[in-house]
C-alpha positions as a Markdown table, in Angstrom:
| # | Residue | x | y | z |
|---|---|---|---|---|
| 1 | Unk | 109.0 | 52.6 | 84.7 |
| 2 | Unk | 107.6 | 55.6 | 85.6 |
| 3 | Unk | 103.8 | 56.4 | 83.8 |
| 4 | Unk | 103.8 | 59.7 | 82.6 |
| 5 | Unk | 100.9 | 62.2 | 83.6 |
| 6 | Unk | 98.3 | 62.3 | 81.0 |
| 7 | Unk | 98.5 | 66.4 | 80.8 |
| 8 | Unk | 102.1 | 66.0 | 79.4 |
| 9 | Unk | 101.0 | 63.8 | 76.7 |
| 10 | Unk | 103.6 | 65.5 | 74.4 |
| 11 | Unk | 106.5 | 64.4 | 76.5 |
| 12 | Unk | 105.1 | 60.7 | 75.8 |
| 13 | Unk | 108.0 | 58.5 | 73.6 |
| 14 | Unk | 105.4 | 57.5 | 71.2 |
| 15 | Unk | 104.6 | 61.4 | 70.5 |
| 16 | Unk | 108.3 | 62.4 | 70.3 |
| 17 | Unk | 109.0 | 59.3 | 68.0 |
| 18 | Unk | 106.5 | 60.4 | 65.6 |
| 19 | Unk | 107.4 | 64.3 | 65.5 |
| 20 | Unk | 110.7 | 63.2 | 64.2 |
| 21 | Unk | 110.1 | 60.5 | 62.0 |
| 22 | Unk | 107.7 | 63.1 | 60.2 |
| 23 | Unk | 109.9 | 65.8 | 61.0 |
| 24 | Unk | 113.0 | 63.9 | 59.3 |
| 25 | Unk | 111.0 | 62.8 | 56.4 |
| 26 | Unk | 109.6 | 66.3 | 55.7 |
| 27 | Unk | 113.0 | 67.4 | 55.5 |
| 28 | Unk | 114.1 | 64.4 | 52.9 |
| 29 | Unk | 111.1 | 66.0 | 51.1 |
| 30 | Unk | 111.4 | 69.2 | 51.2 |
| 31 | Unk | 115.0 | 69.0 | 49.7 |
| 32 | Unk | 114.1 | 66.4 | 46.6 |
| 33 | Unk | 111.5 | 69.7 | 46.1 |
| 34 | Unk | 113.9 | 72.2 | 46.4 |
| 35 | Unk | 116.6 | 70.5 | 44.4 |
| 36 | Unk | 114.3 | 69.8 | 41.5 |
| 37 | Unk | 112.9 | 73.2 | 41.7 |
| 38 | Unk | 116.3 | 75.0 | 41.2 |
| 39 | Unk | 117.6 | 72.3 | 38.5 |
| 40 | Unk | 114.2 | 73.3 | 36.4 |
| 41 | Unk | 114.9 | 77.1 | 37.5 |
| 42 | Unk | 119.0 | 76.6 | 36.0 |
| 43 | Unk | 117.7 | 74.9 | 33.0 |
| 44 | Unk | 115.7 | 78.1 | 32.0 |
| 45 | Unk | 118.9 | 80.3 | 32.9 |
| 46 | Unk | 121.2 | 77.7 | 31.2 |
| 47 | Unk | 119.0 | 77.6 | 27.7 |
| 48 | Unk | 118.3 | 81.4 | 27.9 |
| 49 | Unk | 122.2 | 82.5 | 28.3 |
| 50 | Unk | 123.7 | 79.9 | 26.1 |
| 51 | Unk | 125.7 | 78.4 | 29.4 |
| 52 | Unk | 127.8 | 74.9 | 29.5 |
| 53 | Unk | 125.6 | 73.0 | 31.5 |
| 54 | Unk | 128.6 | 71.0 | 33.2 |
| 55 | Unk | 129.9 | 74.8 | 35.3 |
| 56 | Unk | 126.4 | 74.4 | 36.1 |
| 57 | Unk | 125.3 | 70.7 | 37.6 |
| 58 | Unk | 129.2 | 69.2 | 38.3 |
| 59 | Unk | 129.2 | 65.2 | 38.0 |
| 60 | Unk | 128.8 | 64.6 | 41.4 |
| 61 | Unk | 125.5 | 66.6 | 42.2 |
| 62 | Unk | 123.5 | 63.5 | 41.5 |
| 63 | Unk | 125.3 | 61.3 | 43.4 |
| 64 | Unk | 125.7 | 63.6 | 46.2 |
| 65 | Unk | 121.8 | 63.9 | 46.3 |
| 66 | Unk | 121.5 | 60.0 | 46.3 |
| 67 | Unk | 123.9 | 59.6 | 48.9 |
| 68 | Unk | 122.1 | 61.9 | 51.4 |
| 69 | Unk | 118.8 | 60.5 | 50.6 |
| 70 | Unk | 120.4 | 56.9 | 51.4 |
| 71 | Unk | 121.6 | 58.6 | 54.9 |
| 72 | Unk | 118.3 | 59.7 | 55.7 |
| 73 | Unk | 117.0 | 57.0 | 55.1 |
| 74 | Unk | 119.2 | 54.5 | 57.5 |
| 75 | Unk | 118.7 | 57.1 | 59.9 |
| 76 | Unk | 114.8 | 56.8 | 59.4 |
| 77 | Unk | 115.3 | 53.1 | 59.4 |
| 78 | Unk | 117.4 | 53.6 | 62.8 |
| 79 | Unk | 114.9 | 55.4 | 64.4 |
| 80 | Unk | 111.9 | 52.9 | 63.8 |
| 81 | Unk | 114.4 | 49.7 | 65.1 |
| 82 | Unk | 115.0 | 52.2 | 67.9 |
| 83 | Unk | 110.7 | 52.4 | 68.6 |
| 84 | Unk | 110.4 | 48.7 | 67.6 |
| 85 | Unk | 113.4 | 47.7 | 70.6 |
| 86 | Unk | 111.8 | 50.4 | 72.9 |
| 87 | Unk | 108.2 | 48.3 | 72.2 |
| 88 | Unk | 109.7 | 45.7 | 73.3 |
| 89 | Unk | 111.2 | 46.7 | 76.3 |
| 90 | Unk | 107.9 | 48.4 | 77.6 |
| 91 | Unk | 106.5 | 45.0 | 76.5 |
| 92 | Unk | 108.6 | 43.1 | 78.6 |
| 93 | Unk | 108.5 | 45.6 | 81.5 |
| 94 | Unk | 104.9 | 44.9 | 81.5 |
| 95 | Unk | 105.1 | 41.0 | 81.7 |
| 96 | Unk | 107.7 | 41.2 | 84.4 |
| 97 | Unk | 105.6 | 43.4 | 86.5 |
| 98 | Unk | 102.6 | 41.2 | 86.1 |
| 99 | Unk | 105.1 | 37.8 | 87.1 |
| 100 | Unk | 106.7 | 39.6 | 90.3 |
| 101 | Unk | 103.1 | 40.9 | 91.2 |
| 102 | Unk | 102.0 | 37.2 | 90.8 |
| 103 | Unk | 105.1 | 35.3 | 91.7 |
| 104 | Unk | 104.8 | 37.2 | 95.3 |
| 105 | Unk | 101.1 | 36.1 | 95.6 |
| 106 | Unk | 102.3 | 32.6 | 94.6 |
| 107 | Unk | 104.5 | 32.7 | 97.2 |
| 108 | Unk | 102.8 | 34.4 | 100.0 |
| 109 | Unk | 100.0 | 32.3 | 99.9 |
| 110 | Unk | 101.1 | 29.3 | 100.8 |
| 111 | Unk | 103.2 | 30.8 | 103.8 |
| 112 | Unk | 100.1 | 32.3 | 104.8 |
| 113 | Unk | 98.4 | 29.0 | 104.7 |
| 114 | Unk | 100.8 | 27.1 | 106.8 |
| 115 | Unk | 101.1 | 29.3 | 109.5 |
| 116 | Unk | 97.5 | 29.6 | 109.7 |
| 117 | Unk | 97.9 | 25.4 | 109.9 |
| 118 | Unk | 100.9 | 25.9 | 112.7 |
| 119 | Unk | 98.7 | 28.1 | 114.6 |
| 120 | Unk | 95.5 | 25.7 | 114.7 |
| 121 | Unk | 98.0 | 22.5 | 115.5 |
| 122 | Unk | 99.4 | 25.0 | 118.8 |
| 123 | Unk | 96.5 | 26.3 | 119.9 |
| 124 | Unk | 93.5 | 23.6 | 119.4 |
| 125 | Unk | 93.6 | 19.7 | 120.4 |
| 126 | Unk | 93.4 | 17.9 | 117.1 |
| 127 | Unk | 92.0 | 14.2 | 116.7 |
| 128 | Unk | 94.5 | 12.0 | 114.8 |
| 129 | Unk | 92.3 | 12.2 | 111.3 |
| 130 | Unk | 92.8 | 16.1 | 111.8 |
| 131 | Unk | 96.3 | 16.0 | 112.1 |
| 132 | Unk | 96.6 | 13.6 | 108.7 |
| 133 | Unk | 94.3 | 16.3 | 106.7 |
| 134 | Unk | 96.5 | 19.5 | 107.7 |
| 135 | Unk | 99.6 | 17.9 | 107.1 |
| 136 | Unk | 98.8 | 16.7 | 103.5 |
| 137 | Unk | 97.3 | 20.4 | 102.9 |
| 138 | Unk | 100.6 | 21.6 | 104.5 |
| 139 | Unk | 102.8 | 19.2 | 102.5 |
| 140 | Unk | 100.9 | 21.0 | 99.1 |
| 141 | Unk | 101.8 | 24.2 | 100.0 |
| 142 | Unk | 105.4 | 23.1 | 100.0 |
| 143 | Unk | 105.2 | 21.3 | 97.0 |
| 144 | Unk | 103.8 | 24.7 | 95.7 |
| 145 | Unk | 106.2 | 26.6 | 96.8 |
| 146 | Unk | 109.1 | 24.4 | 96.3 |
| 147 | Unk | 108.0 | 24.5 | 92.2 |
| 148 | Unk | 108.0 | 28.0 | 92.1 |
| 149 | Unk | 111.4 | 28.6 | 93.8 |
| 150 | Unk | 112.9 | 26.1 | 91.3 |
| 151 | Unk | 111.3 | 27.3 | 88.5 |
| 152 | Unk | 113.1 | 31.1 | 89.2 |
| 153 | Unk | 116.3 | 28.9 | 90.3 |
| 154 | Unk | 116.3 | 26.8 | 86.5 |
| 155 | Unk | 115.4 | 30.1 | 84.7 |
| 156 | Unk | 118.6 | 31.7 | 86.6 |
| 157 | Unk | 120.7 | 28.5 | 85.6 |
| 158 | Unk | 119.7 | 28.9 | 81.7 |
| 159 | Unk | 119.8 | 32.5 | 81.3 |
| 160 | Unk | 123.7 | 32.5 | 83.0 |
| 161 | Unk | 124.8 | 28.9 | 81.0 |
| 162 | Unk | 125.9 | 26.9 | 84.4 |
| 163 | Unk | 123.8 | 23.9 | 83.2 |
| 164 | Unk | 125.9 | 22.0 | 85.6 |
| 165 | Unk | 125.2 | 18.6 | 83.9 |
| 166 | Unk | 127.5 | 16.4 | 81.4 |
| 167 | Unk | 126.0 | 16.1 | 78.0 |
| 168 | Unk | 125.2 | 12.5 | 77.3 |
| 169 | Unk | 124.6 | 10.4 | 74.1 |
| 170 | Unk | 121.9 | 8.3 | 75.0 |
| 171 | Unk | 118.9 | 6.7 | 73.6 |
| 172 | Unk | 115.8 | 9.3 | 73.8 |
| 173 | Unk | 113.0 | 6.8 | 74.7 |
| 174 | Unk | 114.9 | 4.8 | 77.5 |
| 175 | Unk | 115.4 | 8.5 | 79.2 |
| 176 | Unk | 112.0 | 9.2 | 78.8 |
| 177 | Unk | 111.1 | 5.8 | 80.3 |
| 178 | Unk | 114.0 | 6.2 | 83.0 |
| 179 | Unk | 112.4 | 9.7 | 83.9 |
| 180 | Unk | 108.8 | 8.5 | 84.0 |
| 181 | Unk | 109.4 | 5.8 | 86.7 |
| 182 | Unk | 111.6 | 7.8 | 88.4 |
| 183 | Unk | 109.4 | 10.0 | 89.3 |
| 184 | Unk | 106.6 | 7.8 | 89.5 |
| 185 | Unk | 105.2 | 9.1 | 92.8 |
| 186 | Unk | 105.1 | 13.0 | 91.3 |
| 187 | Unk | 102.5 | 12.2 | 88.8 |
| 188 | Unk | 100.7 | 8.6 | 89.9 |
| 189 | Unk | 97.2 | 10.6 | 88.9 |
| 190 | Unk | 98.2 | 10.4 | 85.3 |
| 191 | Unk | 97.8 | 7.8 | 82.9 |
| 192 | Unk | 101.3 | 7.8 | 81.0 |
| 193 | Unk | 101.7 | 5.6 | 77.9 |
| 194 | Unk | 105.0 | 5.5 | 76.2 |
| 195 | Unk | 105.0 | 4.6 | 72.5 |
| 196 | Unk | 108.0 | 4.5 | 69.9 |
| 197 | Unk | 106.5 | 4.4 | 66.6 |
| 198 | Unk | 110.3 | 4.5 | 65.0 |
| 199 | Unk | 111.5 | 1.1 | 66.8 |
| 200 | Unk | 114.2 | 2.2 | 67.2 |
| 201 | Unk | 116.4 | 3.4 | 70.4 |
| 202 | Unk | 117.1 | 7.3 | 68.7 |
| 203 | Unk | 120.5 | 8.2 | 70.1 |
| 204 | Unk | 121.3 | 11.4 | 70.4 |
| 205 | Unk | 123.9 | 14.0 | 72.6 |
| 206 | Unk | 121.7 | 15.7 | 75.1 |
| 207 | Unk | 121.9 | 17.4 | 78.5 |
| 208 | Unk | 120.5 | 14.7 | 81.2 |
| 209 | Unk | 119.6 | 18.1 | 83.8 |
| 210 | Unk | 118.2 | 20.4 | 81.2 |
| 211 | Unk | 115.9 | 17.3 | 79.2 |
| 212 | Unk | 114.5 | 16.2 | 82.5 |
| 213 | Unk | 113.5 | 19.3 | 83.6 |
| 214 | Unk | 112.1 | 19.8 | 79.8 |
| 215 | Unk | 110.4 | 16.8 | 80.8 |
| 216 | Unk | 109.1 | 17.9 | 83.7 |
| 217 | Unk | 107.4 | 20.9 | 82.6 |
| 218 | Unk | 105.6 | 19.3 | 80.1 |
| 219 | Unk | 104.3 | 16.5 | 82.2 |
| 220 | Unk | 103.5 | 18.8 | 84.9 |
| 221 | Unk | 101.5 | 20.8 | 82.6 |
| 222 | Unk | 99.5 | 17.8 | 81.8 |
| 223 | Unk | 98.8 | 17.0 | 85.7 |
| 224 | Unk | 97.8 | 20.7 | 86.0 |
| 225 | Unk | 95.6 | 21.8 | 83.0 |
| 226 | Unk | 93.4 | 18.8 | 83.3 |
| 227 | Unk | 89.8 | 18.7 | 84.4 |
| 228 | Unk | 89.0 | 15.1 | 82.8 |
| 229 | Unk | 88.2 | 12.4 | 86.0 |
| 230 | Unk | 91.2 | 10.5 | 84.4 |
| 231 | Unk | 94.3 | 12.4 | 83.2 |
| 232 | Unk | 96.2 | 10.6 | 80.4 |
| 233 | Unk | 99.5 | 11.6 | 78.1 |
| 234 | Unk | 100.5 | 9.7 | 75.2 |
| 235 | Unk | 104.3 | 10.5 | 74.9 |
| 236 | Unk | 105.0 | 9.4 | 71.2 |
| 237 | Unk | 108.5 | 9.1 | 69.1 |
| 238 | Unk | 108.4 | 9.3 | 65.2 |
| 239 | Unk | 111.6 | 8.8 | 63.3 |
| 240 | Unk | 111.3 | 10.4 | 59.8 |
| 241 | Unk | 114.4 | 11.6 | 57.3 |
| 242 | Unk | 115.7 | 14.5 | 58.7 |
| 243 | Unk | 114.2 | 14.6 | 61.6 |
| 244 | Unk | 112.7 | 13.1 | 65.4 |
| 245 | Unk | 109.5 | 14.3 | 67.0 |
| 246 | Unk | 108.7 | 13.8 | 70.6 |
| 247 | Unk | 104.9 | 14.4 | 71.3 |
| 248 | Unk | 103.4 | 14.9 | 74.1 |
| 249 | Unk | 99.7 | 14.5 | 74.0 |
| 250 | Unk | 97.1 | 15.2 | 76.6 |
| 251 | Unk | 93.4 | 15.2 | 77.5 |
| 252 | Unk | 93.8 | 18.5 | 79.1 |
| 253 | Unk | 91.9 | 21.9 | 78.9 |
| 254 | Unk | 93.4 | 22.7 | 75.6 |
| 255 | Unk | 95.0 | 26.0 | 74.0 |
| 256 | Unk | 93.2 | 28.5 | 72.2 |
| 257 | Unk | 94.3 | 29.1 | 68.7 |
| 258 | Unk | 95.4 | 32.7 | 69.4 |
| 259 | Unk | 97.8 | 31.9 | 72.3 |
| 260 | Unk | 99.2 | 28.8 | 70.6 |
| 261 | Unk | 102.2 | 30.9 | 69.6 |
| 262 | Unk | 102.4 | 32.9 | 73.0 |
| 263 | Unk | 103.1 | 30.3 | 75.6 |
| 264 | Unk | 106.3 | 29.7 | 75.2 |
| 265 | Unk | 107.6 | 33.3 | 75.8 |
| 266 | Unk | 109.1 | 34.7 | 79.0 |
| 267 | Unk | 106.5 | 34.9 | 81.6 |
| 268 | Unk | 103.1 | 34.9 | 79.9 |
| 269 | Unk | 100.4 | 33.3 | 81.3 |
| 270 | Unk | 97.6 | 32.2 | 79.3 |
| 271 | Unk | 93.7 | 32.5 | 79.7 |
| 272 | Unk | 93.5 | 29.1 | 80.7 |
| 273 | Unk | 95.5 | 29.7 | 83.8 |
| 274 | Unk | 92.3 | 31.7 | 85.1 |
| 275 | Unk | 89.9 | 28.4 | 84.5 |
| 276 | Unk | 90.6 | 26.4 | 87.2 |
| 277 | Unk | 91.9 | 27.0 | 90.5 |
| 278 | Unk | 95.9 | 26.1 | 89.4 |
| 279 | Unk | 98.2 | 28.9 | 88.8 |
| 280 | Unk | 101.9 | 29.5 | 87.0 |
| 281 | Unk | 105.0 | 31.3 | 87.0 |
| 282 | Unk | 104.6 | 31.8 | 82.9 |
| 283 | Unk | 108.2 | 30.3 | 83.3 |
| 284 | Unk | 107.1 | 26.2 | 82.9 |
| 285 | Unk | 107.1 | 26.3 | 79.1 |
| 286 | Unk | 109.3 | 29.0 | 78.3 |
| 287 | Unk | 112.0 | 26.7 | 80.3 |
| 288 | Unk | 111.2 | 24.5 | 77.9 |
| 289 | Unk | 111.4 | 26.4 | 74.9 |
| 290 | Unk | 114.9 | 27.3 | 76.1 |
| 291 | Unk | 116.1 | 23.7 | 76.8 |
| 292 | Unk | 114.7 | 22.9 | 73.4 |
| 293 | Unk | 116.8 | 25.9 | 71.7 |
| 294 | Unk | 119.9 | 25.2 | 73.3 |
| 295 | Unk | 119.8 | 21.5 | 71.9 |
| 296 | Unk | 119.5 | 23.2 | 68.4 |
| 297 | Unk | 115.5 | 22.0 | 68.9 |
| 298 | Unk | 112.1 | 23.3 | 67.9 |
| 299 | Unk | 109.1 | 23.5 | 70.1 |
| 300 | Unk | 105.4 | 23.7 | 69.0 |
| 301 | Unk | 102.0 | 23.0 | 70.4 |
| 302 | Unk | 98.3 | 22.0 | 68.7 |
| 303 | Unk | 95.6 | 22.2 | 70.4 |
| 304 | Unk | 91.6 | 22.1 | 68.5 |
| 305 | Unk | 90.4 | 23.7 | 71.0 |
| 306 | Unk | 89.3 | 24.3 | 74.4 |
| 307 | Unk | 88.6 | 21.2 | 76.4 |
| 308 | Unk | 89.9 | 18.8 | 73.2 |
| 309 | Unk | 93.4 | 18.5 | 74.8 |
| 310 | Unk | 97.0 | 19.4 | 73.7 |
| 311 | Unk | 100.0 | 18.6 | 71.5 |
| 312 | Unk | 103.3 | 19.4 | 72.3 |
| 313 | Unk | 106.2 | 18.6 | 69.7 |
| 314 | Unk | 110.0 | 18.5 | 70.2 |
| 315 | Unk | 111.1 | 18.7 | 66.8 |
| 316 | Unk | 114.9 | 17.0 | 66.6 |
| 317 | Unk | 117.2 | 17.8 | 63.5 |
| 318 | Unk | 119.2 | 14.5 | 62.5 |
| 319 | Unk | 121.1 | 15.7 | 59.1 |
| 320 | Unk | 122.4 | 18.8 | 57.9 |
| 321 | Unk | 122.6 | 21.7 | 60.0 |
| 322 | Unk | 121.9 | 19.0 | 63.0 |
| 323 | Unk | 125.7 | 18.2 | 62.3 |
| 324 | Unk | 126.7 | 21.6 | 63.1 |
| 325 | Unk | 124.6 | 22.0 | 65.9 |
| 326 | Unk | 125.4 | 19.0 | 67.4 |
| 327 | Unk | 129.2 | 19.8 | 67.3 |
| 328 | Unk | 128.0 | 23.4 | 68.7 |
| 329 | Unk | 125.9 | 21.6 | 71.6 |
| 330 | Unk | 128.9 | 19.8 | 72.6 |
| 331 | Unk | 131.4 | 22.6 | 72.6 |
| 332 | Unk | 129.0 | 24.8 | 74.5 |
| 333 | Unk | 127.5 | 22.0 | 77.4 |
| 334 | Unk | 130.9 | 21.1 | 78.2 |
| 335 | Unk | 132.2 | 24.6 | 78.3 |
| 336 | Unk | 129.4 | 25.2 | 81.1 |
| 337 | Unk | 130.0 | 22.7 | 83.2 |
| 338 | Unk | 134.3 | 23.6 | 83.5 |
């Protein structure tokens, strides 16, 4: 997107946008005025000469009038959902720039880091103790980079459908437990307790691919915003009426209040990002946002404040329009995996 030079601030879309919503409602103005000033200015002729008012003002003056007003004012209302999308785009424009700009440092700076480690192991005699040190240093910038290549790879995978993954109708904790000790090694620095409040095994149809890599976001996110000596998530299930909730509750670095309804969207990256030396794609809980809508769920976060941890929530439907959506997740799972 081309910025325009500040000299030609009248060719600016904001600028143009406003001429002709004033100049459009100037006109709707102007004519109400004019119309009422000649039906006053006919009156006068019509009392004066005696004249049958109905040669005068046919029936379908009024409704005429009415009707144009009504079409100026869709076309008004047009115009300011045409401003409101174009906000939007500029908006998104913006965040894209700033995630390719730091995507491209994410992924440059490990390359740049191993070769600088390949380089040393060619050119310098290195003690056994050495070796062990660059290798795990080496073996984190993979890790690094590996994440951020999947995490463009899973966004790619969402966005076109191809979940490539059966839906399953399975019990909710046993995954979670299944997941967990799977992947035992990927988080053995945090303290995980598992803990069904509900006592029950709460069946329901989900995507195995999609709710592990929901899973892995969020745990992730509790290894990586986490300055405590001993990391710990709680990962709780409550069973109410109509509905389950999964939370997932750290001792992390917290979430402000005012970004508590941003971090879910398409590539933002919050403040907190800039408070320790971690960094993000502003992909991790969008993802999940994403595998959460697609299941017909509801994602949420609480957070009291900086350094008091977090609390994410997967809300789960289980009556009424879960029904639907459940027949819907089915249909549409399937569908992407032919």
């Amino acid at each position: 997107m081309q910025i325009l030079n500040p000299s030609r601030w009248y060719l600016h879309p904001v600028f143009i946008f406003a001429c002709s919503i004033f100049a459009l409602a100037a006109v709707l103005v102007m004519t109400v005025s004019w119309y009422m000033e000649i039906t006053r200015a006919l009156e006068v002729v019509i009392l004066k000469f005696n004249i049958d008012p109905t040669s005068i003002f046919p029936s379908k003056t009024g409704m005429t009038i009415l009707i144009l007003i009504a079409l100026i004012t869709v076309l008004l209302a047009g115009i300011l959902l045409a401003f409101i999308y174009y906000q939007k785009t500029v908006n998104l424009f913006r965040l894209q720039h700033n995630f390719i700009y730091n995507f491209t440092h994410e992924l440059k700076t490990p390359v740049t880091s191993l070769r600088i480690y390949l380089e040393t192991f060619i050119r310098h005699p290195l003690g056994s103790d050495e070796v062990k040190k660059y290798s795990e240093n080496m073996l984190q910038d993979i890790n690094r980079l590996t994440d951020n290549i999947n995490s463009i790879l899973n966004l790619a995978r969402i966005e076109s459908q191809n979940f490539g993954s059966e839906v399953t109708r399975a019990g909710l904790v046993e995954l979670v437990e299944n997941f967990c000790r799977k992947n035992a090694s990927l988080f053995r620095n945090l303290e995980i307790k598992i803990e069904n409040l509900s006592g029950s095994p709460l069946v329901y149809p989900v995507n195995l691919f999609l709710f592990e890599m929901l899973l892995m976001n969020i745990i992730s996110n509790a290894v990586k915003y986490n300055e405590s000596e001993t990391p710990k998530l709680v990962i709780r299930f409550k069973s109410f009426i109509q509905k389950i909730t999964i939370e997932f509750i750290d001792n992390g670095i917290g979430v402000d209040k005012k970004e508590q309804k941003q971090i879910f969207k398409k590539f933002y990256q919050s403040d907190r990002e800039h408070k320790k030396d971690v960094s993000g794609s502003g992909l991790g809980l969008y993802l999940v946002s994403s595998i959460a809508m697609i299941h017909g769920w509801r994602t949420s976060v609480a957070s009291e404040g900086k350094s008091k941890g977090s609390t994410f929530i997967i809300t789960i439907p289980t009556t009424g329009i879960a029904d639907i959506r459940e027949k819907h997740l089915w249909k549409r799972l399937k569908k992407s995996v032919s």
